[in-house]
N, C-alpha and C positions, 0 to 999 in steps of 0.2 A: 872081759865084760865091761869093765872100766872104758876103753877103747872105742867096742862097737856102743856104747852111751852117748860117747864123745861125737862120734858120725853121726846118728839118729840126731842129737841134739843140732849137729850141724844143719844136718839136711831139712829138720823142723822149721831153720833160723831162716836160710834159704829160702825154702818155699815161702813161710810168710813174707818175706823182702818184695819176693816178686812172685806175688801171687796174681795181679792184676793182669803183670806178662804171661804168666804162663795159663791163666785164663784165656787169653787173645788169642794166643798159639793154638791150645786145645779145640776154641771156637770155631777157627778160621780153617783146619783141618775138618772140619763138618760140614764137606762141600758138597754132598750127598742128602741135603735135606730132601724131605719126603715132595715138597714144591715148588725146587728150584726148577724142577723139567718144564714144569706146567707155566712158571712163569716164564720162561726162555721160548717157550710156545709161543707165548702173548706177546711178547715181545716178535716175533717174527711174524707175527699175526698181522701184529699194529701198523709193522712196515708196509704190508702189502697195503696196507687199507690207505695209508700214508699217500702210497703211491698213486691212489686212485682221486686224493682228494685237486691234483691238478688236472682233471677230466677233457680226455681228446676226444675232441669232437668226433672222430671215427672209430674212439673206442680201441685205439692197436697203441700197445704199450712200446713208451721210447726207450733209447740206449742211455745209458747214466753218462750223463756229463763229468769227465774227470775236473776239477777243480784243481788251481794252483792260488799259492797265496805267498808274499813278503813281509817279511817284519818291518813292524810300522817304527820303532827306533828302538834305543835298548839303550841302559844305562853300563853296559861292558864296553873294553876297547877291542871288539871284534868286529867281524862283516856279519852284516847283516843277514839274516838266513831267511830261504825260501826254496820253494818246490811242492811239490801235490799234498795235500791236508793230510791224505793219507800218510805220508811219507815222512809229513813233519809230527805229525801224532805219535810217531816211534822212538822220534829225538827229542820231542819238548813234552814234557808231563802234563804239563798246564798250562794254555795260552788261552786269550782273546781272541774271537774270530769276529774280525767286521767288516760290515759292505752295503753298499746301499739298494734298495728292497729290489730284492725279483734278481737278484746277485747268487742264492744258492745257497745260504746261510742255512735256513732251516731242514732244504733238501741233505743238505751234509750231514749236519748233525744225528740226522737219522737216519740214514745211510750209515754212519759209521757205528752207530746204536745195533742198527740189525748185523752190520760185519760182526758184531761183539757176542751177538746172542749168539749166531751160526755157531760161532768158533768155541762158547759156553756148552755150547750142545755137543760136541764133538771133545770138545776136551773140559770135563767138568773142572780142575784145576785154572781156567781163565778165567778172568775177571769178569763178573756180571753188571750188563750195561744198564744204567737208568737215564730215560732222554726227559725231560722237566720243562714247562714251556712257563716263565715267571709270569705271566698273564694270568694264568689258573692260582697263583699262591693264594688267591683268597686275602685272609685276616691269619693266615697261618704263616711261621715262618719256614725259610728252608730248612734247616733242620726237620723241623715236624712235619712239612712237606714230603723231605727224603724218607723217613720215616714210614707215613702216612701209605706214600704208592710204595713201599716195602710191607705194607703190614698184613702181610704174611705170612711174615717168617719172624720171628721169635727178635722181640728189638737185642737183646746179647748178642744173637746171630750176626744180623746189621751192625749193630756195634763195631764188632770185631771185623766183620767186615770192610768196613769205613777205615779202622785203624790199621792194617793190615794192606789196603791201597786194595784190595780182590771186588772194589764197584768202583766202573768208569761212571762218571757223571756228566751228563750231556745237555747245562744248561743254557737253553734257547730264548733269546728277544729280549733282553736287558733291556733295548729302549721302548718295548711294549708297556715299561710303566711310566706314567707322565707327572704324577704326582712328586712333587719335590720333596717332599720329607718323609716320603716311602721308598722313592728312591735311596738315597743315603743312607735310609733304616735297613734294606736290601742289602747296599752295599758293604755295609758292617756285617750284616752274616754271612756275605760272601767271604770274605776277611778272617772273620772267626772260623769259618768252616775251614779253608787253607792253612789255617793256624791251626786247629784241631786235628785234622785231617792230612800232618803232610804227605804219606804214600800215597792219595787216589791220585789217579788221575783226570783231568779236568779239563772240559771245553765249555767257554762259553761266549754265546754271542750278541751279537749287537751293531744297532746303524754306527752310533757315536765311540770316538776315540780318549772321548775324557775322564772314564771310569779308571782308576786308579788301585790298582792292588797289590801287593806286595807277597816276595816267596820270603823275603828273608829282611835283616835291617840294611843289606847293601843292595838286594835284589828286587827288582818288579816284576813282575806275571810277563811275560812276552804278550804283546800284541800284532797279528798279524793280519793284514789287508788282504781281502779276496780278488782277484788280479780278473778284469772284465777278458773275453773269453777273446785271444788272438785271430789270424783270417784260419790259421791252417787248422784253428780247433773246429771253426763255423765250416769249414769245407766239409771236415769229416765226419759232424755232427749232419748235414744235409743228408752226405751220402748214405749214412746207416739209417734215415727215419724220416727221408723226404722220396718222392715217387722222382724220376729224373725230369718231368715235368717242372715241378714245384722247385726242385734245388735252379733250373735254367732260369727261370721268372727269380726268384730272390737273384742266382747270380748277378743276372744282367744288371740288375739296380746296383749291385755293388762299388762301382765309382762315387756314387754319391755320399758322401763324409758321414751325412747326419744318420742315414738308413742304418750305417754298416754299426755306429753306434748302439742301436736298438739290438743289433743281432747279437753285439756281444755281453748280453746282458742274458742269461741264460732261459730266463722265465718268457720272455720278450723273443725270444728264438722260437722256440713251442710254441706259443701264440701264432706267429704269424705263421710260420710252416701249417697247423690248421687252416687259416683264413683264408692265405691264398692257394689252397688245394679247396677248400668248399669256393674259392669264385672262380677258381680255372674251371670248377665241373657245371657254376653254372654259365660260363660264358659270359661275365663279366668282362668290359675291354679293360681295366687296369687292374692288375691281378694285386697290386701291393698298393697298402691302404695309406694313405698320405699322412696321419702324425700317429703316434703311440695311444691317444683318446680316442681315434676311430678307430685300433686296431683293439683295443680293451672292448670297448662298447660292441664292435661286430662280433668277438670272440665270445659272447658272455650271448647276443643273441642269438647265435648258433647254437647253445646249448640250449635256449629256451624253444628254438624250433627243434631240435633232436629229440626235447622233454615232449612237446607239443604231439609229433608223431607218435613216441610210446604209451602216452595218456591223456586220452580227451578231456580228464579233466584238469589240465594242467593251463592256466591264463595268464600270460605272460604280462599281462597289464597289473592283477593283482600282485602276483609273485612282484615284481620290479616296486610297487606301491610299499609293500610290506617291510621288502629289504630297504629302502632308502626310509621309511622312517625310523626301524634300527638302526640304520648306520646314523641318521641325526639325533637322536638321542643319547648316542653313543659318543659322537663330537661334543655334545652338551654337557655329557659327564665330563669332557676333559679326560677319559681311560680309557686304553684300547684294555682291560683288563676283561677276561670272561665271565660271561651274564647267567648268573643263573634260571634254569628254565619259566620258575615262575614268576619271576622278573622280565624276561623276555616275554612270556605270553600277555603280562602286565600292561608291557609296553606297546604290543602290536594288537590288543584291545581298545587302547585308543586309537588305532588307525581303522577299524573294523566297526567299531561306532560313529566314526564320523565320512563314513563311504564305500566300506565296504564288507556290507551282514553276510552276506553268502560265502566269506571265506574262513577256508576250516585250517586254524593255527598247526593244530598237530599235524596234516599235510603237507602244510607252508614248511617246518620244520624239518620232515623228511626227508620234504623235496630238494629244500635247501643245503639237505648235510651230504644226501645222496651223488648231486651233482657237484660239488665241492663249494658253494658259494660260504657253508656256516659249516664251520667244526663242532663236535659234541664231544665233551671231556667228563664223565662223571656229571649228567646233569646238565653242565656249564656252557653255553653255547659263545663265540666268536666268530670276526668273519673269518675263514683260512689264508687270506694274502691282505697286508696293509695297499695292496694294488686295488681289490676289489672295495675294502672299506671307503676308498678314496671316493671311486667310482659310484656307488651307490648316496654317498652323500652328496658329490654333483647333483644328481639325481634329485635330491631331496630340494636343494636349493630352487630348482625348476619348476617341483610338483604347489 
């Protein structure tokens, strides 16, 4: 009796010791919540819709451009590593992804978000993906952000989750905030989160290389540079999603240094592959547009003539009036951060008062999200490429 006391007593000491751990364990084994399926859903949902928001002029969905990337330097005395995002996401747990826009950064990031969920759905024991765009944190931080697009699920669940390393974290646009002392406040919860969290694993991205994070007191976060897209990737990228027409007309320019530049720029490939197959059909004599501003500005009005055909009431004078004075307001904030709706309607009330009564916001918005120019997050609207915001603030300078 004496004995089995002895053990009880033990095993009482025991579990309080680590009761916390074996709370974690217990949790993290409950990978069967009642809406995990459903959010793994929406997550695959999200992608498709993802995919839609860089809209082809003909409507026929392209071939994924594989990505390669190199480490930008490293504080070990090793070589340098590099090869496809995917390939390097299996070897490094957490790194930096940087490049400069229309590079593929975002495309990635959710791209590998949806590989995550497929492979959640097929085997409930993988890791569940969460993709985070720092634009949308609001007044919120990451943590309660993570939290937030999880609260679904019981925050213990998360909790354990997060301790555990069983949610990949997919945070997107670091330099979508511009404010400097939100920045740094950002960058501290990036820090504590890696500190709190050391099993998840973690990608996040960004234009700039001077964000600073650390895994350990001798270790940095790896940062690795997205590598602009070689001749034999543009060849084979033509041949899968260009008509043989359209891939000979891009060929032929290909001696010129500056051209082959734009091509290997991913987002800048897509674009003109549209442009110059809408000017080979109309018989156009120069089928390839002469700098990257008239290849944006014809790309964006080809969608406004695609819109124009499906709906007469669609006015591409308004629509362009509306967007360029968001995007000037939005220069004026000094944030590319996302607006919420009744701030956006706020905003494009005074453009509608001083020219233009007859336009209706909630169709402006639609239309806007529909064809990819404004994203919609919970409410919160942005534009979808800092290419476009660029462009319509031209625009606004003009108007």
């Amino acid at each position: 009796m004496q004995n089995r006391n002895s053990v009880l007593v033990v095993m009482v000491y025991a579990t309080l010791k680590h009761y916390e751990a074996l709370q974690q364990v217990i949790a993290s084994r409950k990978i069967k919540h009642p809406d995990v399926e459903s959010y793994i859903t929406e997550m695959i949902e999200n992608f498709k819709r993802w995919e839609q928001l860089f809209v082809n002029i003909h409507a026929e969905k392209t071939e994924k451009i594989e990505l390669f990337a190199r480490e930008e330097f490293d504080d070990q005395d090793r070589k340098l590593r590099s090869g496809s995002i995917e390939n390097l996401r299996q070897e490094v747990a957490k790194f930096m992804l940087v490049g400069d826009a229309g590079m593929g950064k975002t495309t990635t990031l959710q791209y590998l978000a949806y590989e995550d969920a497929v492979s959640c759905r097929e085997n409930s024991e993988h890791s569940m993906p969460l993709y985070l765009e720092f634009k949308l944190l609001g007044n919120m931080t990451l943590r309660d952000k993570i939290f937030e697009e999880l609260r679904r699920f019981p925050s213990d669940f998360i909790e354990a989750r997060l301790q555990n390393g069983k949610i990949n974290l997919f945070l997107d646009g670091l330099n979508e905030l511009t404010d400097n002392k939100k920045i740094t406040e950002v960058e501290r919860q990036i820090q504590d989160l890696i500190n709190h969290y050391p099993e998840i694993r973690l990608i996040i991205s960004s234009r700039a290389t001077n964000h600073k994070f650390t895994l350990s007191e001798d270790e940095r976060l790896p940062v690795f540079g997205l590598n602009k897209m070689q001749n034999q990737q543009i060849e084979d990228f033509l041949a899968k999603n260009a008509t043989d027409s359209v891939a000979e007309a891009i060929q032929a320019e290909m001696d010129d240094v500056d051209f082959v530049d734009w091509l290997r720029i991913p987002m800048l490939l897509k674009m003109i592959i549209e442009v110059v197959e809408y000017r080979l059909e109309t018989s156009e004599d120069d089928p390839i547009p002469e700098n990257t501003t008239e290849l944006i500005a014809e790309f964006i009005e080809k969608l406004y003539l695609r819109e124009s055909e499906r709906d007469s009431r669609f006015s591409d004078n308004t629509f362009e009036a509306l967007a360029a004075h968001l995007a000037m307001r939005i220069l004026e904030r000094n944030s590319h951060e996302a607006i919420a709706r009744s701030e956006v309607v706020r905003i494009l009330t005074e453009k509608v008062m001083s020219g233009f009564p007859n336009a209706d916001l909630d169709y402006f918005l639609r239309v806007a999200t529909e064809i990819g120019i404004l994203i919609v997050h919970k409410n919160n609207y942005s534009f979808a490429h800092e290419n476009y915001l660029d462009f319509y603030q031209a625009k606004g300078f003009k108007i």
